[in-house]
C-alpha positions in Angstrom: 80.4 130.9 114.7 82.0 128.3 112.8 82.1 124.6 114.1 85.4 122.5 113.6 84.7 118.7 113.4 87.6 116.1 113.1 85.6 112.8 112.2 88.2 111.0 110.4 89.5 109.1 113.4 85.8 108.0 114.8 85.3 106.9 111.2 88.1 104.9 110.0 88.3 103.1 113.3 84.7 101.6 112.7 85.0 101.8 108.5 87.2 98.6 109.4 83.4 96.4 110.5 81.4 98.2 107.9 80.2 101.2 109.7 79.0 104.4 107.7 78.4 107.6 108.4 74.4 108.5 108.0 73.8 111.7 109.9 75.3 114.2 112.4 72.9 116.3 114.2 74.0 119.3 116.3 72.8 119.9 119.8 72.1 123.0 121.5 74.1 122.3 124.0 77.6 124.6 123.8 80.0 124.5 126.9 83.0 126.8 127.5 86.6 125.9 128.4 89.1 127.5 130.8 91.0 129.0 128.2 87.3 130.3 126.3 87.1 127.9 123.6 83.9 126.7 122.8 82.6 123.2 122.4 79.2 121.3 120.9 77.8 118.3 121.8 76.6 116.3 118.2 74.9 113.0 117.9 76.3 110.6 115.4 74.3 108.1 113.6 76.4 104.9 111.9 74.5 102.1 109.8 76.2 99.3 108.3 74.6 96.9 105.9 73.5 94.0 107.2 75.3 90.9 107.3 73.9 87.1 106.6 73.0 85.4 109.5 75.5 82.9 110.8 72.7 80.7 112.4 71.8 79.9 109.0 74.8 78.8 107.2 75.3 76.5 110.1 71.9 75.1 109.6 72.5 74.7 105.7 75.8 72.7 106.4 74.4 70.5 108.9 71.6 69.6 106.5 74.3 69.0 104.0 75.9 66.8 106.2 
């Protein structure tokens, strides 16, 4: 059985804040439709870098000040 996955969507909505895709991992949970088709359930795991904190550039201009 081949599994068709459409990502694209999921991705480019959150490739917008940084978001990457690390990892999908299939389930072995399948489910069946009225008209027989077969579905998966898959966990998806995003990273995105990590951003400087904004507590500390508000520090640094008030010591500036």
């Amino acid at each position: 059985v081949e599994v068709q996955t459409d990502y694209v969507p999921l991705l480019n909505s959150l490739a917008v804040y940084g978001w990457q895709l690390t990892c999908v991992l299939p389930t072995p949970i399948l489910k069946t439709n009225r008209e027989g088709n077969l579905s998966t359930k898959q966990i998806v795991f995003l990273q995105r870098p990590s951003l400087p904190q904004k507590a500390k550039k508000k520090e640094s201009k008030v010591n500036n000040l």
